[in-house]
ZAMARGU-4260 file (C-alpha; in steps of 0.2 Angstrom, whole numbers, plus 5000, padded with zeros to 4 digits):
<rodrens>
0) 4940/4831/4974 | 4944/4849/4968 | 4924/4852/4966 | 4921/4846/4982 | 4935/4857/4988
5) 4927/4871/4978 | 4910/4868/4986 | 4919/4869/5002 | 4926/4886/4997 | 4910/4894/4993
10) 4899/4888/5008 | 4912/4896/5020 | 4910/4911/5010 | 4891/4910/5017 | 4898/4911/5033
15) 4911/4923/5032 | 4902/4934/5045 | 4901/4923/5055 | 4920/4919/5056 | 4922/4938/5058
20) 4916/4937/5077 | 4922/4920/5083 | 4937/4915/5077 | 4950/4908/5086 | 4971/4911/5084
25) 4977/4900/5072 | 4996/4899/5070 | 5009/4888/5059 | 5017/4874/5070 | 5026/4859/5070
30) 5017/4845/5063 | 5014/4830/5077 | 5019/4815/5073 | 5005/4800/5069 | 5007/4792/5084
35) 5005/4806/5096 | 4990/4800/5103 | 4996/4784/5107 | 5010/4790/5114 | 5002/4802/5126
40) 5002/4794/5144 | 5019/4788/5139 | 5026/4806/5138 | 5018/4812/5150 | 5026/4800/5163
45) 5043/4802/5156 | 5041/4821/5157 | 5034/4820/5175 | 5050/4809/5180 | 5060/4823/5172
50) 5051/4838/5182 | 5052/4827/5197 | 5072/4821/5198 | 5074/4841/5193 | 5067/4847/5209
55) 5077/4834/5220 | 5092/4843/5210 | 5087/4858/5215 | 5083/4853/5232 | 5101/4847/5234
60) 5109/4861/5225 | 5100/4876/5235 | 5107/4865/5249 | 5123/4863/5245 | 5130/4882/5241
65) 5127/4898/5234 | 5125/4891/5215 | 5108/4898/5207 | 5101/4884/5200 | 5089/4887/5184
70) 5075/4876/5176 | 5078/4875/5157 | 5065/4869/5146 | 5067/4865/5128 | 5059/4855/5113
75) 5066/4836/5109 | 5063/4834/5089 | 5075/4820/5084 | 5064/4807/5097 | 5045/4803/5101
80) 5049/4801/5117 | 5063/4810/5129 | 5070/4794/5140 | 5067/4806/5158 | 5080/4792/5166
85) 5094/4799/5153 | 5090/4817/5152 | 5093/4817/5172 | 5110/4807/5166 | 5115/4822/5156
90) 5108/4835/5166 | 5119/4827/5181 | 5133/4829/5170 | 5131/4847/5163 | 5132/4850/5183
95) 5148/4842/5185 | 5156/4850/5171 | 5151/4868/5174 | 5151/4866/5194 | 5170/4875/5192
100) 5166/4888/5177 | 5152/4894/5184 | 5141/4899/5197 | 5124/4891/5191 | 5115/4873/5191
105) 5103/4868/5178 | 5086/4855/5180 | 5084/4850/5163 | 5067/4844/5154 | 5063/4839/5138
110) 5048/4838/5128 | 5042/4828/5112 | 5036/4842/5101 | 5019/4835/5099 | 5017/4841/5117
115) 5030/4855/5119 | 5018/4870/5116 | 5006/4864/5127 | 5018/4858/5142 | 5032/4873/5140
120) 5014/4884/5142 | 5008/4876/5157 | 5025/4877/5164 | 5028/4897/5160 | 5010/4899/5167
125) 5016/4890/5183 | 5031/4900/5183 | 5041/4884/5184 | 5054/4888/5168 | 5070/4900/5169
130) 5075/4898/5152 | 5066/4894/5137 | 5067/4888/5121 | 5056/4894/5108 | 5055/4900/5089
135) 5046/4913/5078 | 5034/4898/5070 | 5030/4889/5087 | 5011/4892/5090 | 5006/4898/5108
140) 5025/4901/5114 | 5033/4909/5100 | 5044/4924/5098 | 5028/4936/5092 | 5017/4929/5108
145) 5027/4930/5122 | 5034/4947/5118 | 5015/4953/5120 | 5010/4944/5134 | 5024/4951/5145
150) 5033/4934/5148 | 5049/4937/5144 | 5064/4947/5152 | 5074/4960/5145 | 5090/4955/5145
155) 5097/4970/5134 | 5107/4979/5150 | 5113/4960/5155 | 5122/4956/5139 | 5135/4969/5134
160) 5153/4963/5138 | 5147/4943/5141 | 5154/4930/5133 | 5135/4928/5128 | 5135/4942/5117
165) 5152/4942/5112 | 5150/4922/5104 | 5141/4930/5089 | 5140/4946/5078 | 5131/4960/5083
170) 5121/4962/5069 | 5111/4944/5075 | 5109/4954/5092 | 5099/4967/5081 | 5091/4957/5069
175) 5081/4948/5084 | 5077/4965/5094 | 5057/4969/5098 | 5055/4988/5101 | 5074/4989/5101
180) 5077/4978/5117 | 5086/4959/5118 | 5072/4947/5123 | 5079/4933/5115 | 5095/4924/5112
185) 5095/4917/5094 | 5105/4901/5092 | 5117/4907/5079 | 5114/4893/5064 | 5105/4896/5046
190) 5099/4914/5051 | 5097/4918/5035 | 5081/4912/5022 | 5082/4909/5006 | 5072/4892/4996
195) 5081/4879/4984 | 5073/4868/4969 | 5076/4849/4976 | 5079/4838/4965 | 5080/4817/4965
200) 5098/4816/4960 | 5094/4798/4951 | 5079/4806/4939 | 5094/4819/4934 | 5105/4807/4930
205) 5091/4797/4920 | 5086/4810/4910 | 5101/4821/4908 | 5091/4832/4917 | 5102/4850/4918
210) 5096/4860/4932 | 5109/4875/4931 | 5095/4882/4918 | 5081/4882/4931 | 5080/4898/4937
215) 5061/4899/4939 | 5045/4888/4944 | 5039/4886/4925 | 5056/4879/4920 | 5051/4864/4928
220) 5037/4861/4919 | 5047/4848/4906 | 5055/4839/4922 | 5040/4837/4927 | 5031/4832/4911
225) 5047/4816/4913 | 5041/4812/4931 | 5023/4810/4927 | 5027/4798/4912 | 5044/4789/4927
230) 5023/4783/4934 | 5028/4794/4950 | 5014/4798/4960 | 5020/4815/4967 | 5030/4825/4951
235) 5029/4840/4962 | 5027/4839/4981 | 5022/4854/4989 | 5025/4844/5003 | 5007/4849/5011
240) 5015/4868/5012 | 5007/4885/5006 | 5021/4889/4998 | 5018/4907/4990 | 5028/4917/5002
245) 5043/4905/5002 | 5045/4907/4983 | 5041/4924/4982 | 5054/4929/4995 | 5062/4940/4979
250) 5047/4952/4979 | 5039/4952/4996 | 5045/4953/5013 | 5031/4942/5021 | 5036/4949/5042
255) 5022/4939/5048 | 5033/4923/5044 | 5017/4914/5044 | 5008/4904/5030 | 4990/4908/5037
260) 4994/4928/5036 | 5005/4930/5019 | 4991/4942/5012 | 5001/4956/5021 | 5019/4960/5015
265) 5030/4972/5011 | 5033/4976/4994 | 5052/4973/4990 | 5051/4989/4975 | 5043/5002/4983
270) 5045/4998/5002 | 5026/4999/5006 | 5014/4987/5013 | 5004/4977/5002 | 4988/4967/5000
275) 4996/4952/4992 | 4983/4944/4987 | 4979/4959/4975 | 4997/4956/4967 | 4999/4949/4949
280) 5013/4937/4958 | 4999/4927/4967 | 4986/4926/4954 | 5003/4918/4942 | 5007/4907/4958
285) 4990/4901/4958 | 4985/4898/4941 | 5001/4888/4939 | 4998/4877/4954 | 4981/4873/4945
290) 4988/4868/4930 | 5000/4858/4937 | 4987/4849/4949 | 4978/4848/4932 | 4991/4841/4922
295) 4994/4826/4933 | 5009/4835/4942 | 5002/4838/4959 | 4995/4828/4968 | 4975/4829/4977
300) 4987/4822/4993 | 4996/4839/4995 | 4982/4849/4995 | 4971/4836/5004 | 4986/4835/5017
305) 4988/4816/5015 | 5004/4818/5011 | 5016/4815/5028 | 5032/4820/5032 | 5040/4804/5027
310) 5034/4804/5010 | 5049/4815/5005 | 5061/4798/5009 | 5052/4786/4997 | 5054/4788/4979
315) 5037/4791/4974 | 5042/4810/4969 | 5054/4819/4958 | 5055/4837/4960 | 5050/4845/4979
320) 5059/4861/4989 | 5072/4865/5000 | 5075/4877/5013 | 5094/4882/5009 | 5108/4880/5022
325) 5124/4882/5023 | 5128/4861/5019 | 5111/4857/5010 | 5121/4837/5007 | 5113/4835/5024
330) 5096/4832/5015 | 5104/4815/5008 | 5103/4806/5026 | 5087/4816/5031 | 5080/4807/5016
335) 5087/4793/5014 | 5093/4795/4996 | 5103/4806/4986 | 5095/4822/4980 | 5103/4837/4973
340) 5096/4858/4975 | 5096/4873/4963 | 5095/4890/4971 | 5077/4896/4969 | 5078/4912/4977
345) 5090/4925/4985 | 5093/4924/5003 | 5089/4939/5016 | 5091/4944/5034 | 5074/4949/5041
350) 5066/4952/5057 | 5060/4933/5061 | 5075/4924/5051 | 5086/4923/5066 | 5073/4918/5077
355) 5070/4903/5068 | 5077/4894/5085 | 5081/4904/5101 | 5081/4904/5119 | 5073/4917/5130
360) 5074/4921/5150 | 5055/4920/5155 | 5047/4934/5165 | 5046/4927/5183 | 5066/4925/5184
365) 5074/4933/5198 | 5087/4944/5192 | 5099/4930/5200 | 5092/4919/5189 | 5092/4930/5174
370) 5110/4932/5176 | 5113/4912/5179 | 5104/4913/5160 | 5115/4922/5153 | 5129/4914/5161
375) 5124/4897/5157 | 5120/4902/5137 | 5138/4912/5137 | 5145/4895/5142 | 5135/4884/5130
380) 5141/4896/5115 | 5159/4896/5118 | 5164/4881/5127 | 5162/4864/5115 | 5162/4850/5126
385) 5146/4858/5133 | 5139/4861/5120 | 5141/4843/5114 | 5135/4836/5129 | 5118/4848/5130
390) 5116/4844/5111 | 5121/4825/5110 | 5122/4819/5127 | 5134/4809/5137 | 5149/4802/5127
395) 5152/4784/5124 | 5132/4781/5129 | 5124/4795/5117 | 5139/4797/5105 | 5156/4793/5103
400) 5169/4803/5091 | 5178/4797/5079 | 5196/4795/5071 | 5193/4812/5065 | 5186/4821/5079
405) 5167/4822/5071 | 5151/4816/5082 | 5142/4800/5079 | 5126/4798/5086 | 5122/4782/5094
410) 5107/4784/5106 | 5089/4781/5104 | 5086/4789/5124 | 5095/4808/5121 | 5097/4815/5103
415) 5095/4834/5097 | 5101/4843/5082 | 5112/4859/5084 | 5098/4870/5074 | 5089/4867/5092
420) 5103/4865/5104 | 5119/4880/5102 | 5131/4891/5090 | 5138/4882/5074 | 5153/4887/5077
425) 5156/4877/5093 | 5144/4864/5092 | 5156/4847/5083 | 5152/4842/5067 | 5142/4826/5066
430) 5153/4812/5052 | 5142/4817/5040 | 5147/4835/5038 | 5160/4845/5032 | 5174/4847/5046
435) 5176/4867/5040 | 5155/4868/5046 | 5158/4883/5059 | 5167/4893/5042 | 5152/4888/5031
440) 5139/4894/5041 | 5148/4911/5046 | 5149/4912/5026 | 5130/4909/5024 | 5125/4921/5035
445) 5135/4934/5029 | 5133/4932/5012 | 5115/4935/5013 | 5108/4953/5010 | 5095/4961/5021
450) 5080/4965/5022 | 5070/4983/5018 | 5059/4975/5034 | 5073/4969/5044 | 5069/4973/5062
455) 5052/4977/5061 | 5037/4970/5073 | 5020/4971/5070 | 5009/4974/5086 | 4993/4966/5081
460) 4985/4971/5099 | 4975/4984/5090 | 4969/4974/5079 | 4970/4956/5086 | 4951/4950/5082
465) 4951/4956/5064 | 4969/4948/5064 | 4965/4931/5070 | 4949/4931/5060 | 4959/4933/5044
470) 4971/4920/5050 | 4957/4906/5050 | 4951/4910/5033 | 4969/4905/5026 | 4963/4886/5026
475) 4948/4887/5015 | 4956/4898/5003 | 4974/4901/5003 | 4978/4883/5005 | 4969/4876/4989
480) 4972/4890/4980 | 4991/4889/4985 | 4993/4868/4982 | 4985/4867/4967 | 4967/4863/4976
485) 4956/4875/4963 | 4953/4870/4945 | 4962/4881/4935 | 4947/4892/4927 | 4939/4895/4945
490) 4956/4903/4950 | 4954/4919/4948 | 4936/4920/4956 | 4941/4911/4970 | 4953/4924/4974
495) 4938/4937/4973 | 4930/4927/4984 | 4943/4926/4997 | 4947/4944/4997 | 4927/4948/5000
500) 4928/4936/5017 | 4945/4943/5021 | 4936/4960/5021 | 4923/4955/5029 | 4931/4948/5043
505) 4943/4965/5044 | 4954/4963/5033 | 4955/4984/5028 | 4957/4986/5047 | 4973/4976/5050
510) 4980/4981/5033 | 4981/4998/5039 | 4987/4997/5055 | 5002/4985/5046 | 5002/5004/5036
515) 5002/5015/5051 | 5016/5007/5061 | 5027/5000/5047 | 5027/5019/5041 | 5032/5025/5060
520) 5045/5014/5059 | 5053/5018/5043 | 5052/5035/5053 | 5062/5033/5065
</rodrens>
């Protein structure tokens, strides 16, 4: 399999001029669910229903008073499919609840994230969506593209003095500025990042496994070396993921926050941007991966993406990672089994860290509207019976709380997560989780250190075509290298080989504009 990988590798080398001129934009997204094909017609009726009983809502509202009604659109993760009958329930009842706080209505629609991108663009093209929900790592509607495209509203003069702004510190209203203007409106949860070891609690307790002494990637190796002879298929996931600028976090701020790009960086040390791929860090990351892969540890899976995203609660692995939060324990019922993390890296505050899940006011809004937005979001961060209604759904149907006050979920028709839904601090805790949440995740994010990089954004405009051409050469090469996907002694020329495409396909171009305005914005 690696030789045919290999082979692959060096025919698209062939063709790297090629690429050059006709590359498309390639960006790091959610990964769809198996069944998203077969599910398709399905969603799309139950998303229709949802569009349709929002405009009678809005019919009946506009109708009824002088409340501005919004359309708010955001991303349903926890379920294939959103039941369009129950989201209209909760809708309805959001309405009710905030008809005497505020003066604005909501038509609420959800997506499955297999067609969220797709469908929240189709709807922003249409003009049909007030307020959206979005992240830095969505493809086609994230943070870095629709700051560009000119779709979202500037909403800096609108929150100063709200209970919007004042629900959070002010250093996550900074954190998540472009050009030194509020776009967005992060949802205050883990806005921090920083990478664990994770390990399957059962193999410690086995081998007397003592993790406190691993404080690097080669102090796994004789874990690792106990996996492999446990039979286990996968010693090491990677879990499919490039993993270089998550565990090189210590010595690189990798602003792009995307996998396919993490050849550009600023260099921790010296403050300057670098050509990562250059570094002796990568060629130590990659030649380790091939070993491993070599040695039995990583599986052809990973780097053949065969792997799924369910592998990670069977017990065919030992050792995989973990992106810290403030209450890693939640990995236990994620996974369905007891596993355990060591810190791998520090944690910092950068540019896309707090953007990780977010909200924004499209373009198209009436200021009305606009101001409904910030309304409605001031209200979702600072009153907790909304926020578990917009997050769970209706009580005693969707959830119920129990002796303790702490949320169960019970529905198979409404279900989202806080991550995606509102603050931390006011969303309730779900049975499974520390009562004291809101105090842990206030801690998290202020115990974190901040980034050289913190608040700056690349404009690639200048350089899109080069950009994106780069960008599509990341699978051929960074992948495998990056998964262990390259025998061990053709590592180091099969870097050489994907810096020559890089710099075929611009590479020099977009490295120093990154150069040119990273330095214009240290000077400022």
């Amino acid at each position: 399999m690696k030789k045919k990988i290999l082979s692959v590798t060096m025919a698209a080398a062939m063709t790297m001029s090629m690429l050059a001129g006709c590359s498309s934009s390639t960006t790091e997204t959610t990964t769809t669910t198996d069944n998203q094909t077969a599910t398709e017609t399905e969603t799309q009726t139950t998303t229709e229903t949802a569009t349709s009983t929002s405009t009678d809502t809005t019919a009946a509202t506009e109708a009824s008073g002088d409340a501005v009604t919004i359309n708010v659109y955001r991303c349903t993760f926890n379920l294939a499919n959103p039941d369009g009958d129950q989201v209209k329930k909760v809708q309805d009842a959001i309405n009710e609840y905030i008809a005497d706080k505020i003066n604005v209505q909501i038509n609420l629609t959800d997506i499955g994230s297999g067609e969220y991108t797709d469908k929240a663009n189709l709807a922003l093209a249409n003009k049909e969506v007030n307020l959206l929900w979005t992240a830095s790592w969505e493809g086609t509607i994230g943070t870095n593209d629709l700051v560009p495209a000119n779709a979202v509203y500037d909403i800096t003069d609108l929150l100063p003095g709200t209970d919007l702004y004042n629900s959070m510190d002010a250093g996550q209203w900074e954190a998540t500025k472009y050009d030194g203007k509020n776009y967005f409106i992060p949802v205050y949860k883990d806005n921090v990042e920083g990478y664990d070891f994770m390990f399957r609690q059962d193999l410690i307790d086995k081998y007397g496994w003592d993790i406190s002494s691993v404080s690097s990637l080669a102090d796994l190796e004789p874990m690792l070396a106990d996996c492999k002879s446990e039979g286990l298929k996968y010693p090491f996931l990677t879990q499919k993921t490039a993993m270089f600028y998550r565990w090189y976090i210590d010595s690189f701020d990798f602003f792009t926050a995307d996998s396919s790009t993490n050849f550009f960086a600023v260099d921790r040390a010296t403050n300057e941007v670098v050509d990562t791929i250059q570094t002796p860090e990568y060629l130590e990351f990659c030649k380790l991966m091939a070993d491993w892969a070599d040695k039995g540890y990583i599986s052809e899976d990973d780097y053949t993406k065969v792997t799924t995203d369910t592998t990670t609660q069977t017990q065919d692995w030992g050792i995989s990672w973990w992106t810290d939060i403030p209450v890693n324990d939640e990995a236990d019922s994620r996974y369905g089994q007891d596993v355990t993390m060591q810190t791998a890296t520090n944690r910092y505050a950068h540019s896309t860290s707090a953007l990780g899940s977010c909200y924004c006011v499209t373009a198209n809004s009436t200021p009305e509207q606009a101001q409904a937005c910030i309304d409605f979001m001031g209200l979702l961060y600072t009153d907790s019976k909304l926020a578990d209604m917009y997050t769970f759904g209706i009580e005693g149907e969707d959830f119920t709380y129990n002796a303790d006050g702490q949320v169960t979920q019970t529905s198979e028709k409404y279900n989202h997560s806080m991550w995606e839904s509102a603050s931390a601090t006011i969303v309730t805790p779900l049975d499974n989780e520390p009562a004291n949440k809101a105090e842990l995740y206030e801690d998290f994010n202020g115990g974190a250190e901040t980034s050289c990089a913190a608040g700056f954004r690349f404009d690639k405009s200048p350089v899109e075509a080069q950009y994106t051409a780069c960008a599509n050469l990341f699978e051929q090469y960074g992948f495998p290298l990056e998964n262990g996907g390259i025998p061990a002694d053709k590592v180091e020329s099969t870097i050489e080989e994907y810096q020559a495409a890089l710099d075929a396909a611009g590479y020099q171009d977009v490295l120093a504009e990154f150069q040119s305005q990273y330095d214009a914005w240290k000077a400022q």
